[in-house]
C-alpha positions in Angstrom: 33.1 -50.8 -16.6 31.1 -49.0 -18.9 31.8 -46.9 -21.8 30.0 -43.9 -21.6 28.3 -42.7 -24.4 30.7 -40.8 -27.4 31.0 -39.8 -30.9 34.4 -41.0 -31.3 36.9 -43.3 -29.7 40.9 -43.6 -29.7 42.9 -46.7 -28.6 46.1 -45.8 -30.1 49.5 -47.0 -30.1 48.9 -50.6 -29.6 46.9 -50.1 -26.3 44.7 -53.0 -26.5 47.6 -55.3 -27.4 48.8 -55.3 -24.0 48.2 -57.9 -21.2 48.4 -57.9 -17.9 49.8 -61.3 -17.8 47.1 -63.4 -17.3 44.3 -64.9 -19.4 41.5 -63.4 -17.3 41.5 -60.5 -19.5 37.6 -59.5 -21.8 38.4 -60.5 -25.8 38.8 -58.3 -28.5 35.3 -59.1 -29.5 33.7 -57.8 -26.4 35.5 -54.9 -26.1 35.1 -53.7 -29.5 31.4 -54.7 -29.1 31.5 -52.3 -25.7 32.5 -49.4 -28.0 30.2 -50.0 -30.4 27.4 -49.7 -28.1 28.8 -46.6 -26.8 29.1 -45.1 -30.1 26.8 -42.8 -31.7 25.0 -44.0 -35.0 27.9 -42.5 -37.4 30.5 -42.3 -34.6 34.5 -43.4 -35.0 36.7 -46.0 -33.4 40.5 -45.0 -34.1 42.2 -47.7 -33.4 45.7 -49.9 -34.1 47.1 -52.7 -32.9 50.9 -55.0 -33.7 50.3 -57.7 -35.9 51.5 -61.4 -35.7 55.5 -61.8 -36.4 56.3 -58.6 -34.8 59.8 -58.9 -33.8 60.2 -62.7 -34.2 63.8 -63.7 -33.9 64.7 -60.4 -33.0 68.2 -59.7 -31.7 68.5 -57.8 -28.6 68.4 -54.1 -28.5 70.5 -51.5 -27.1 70.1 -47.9 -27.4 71.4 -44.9 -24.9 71.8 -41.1 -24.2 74.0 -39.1 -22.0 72.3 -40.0 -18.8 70.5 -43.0 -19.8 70.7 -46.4 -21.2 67.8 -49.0 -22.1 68.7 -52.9 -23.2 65.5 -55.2 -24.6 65.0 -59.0 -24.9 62.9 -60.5 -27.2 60.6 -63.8 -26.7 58.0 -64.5 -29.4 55.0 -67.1 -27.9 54.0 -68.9 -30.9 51.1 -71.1 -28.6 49.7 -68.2 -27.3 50.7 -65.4 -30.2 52.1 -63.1 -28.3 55.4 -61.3 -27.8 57.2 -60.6 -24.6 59.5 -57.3 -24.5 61.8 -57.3 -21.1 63.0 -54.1 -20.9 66.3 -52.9 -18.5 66.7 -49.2 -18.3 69.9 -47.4 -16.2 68.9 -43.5 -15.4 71.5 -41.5 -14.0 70.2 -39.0 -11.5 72.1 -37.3 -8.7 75.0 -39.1 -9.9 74.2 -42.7 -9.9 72.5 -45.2 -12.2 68.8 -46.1 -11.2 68.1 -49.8 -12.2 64.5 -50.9 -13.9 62.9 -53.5 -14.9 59.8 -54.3 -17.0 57.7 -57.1 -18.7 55.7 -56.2 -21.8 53.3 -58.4 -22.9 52.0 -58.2 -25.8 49.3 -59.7 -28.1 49.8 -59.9 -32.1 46.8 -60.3 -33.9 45.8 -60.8 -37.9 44.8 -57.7 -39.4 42.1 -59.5 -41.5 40.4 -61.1 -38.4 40.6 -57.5 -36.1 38.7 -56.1 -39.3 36.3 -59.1 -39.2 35.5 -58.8 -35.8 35.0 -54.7 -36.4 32.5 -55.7 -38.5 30.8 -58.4 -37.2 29.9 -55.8 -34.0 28.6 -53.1 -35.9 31.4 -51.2 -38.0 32.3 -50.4 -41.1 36.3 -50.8 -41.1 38.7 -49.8 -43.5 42.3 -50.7 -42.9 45.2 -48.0 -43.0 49.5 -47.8 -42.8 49.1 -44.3 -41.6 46.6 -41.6 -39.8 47.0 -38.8 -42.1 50.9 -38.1 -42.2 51.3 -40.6 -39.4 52.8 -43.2 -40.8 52.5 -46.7 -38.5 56.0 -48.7 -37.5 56.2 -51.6 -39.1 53.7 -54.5 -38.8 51.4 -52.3 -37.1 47.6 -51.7 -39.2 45.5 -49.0 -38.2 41.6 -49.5 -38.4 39.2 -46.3 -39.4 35.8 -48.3 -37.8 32.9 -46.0 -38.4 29.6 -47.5 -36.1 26.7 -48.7 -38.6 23.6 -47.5 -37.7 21.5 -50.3 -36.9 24.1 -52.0 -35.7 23.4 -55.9 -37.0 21.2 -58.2 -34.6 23.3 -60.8 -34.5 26.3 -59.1 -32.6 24.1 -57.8 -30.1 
């Protein structure tokens, strides 16, 4: 699909971390090369994404409210570098508990080589912990890509 043309993109809170399961999916590389052509000479890609170890050996979680409870498991893939959230949530409503059930997947990537491939499309990147006073959870980077104007022949 294409990217119309902008002066500024978001993919915020980890959105292009998640899969849909199956390795059919455009890289990194084209998709950031998509935006890039979509950009404006000057224009801005806000973007963050989880980084590799997220939540390794993590325990199970358990948190709940008055009419709700949620329970996560953990599985790290180190072949494929991802991790896998399953998430069980109870919601009481009219009384009784409503049962669901989802798989996250999710892929962790270097921060080094997201900036690398920023650049090697067309941007000039600089890494960030926080969007202004938004500081990001923990091993989470946030990249401030700003589109080059040429952009670079070779990642054309």
């Amino acid at each position: 699909m294409p990217i119309p043309r902008c002066r500024a993109v978001t993919a915020l809170s980890e959105v292009v971390c998640y899969r849909a399961g199956d390795d059919h999916q455009p890289d990194l590389r084209d998709l950031l090369a998509r935006i890039c052509d979509a950009l404006e000479p000057g224009g801005l890609l806000l973007l963050d994404v989880t980084e590799v170890g997220l939540d390794r050996n993590r325990d199970r979680t358990f948190a709940e409210g008055d009419d709700w409870a949620c329970l996560v498991r953990y599985e790290y893939d180190e072949m494929a570098v991802r991790l896998h959230r399953h998430i069980t949530s109870f919601r009481r409503v009219d009384g009784l508990y409503r049962r669901t059930h989802e798989h996250h997947i999710v892929q962790l990537y270097d921060a080094d080589e997201v900036a690398g491939l920023l650049e090697s499309v067309g941007f000039d990147v600089q890494q960030v912990r926080s969007f202004g006073e938004a500081a990001l959870l923990p091993q989470r980077v946030g990249f401030i890509a700003t589109r080059i104007a040429p952009r670079p022949p070779a990642a054309r």
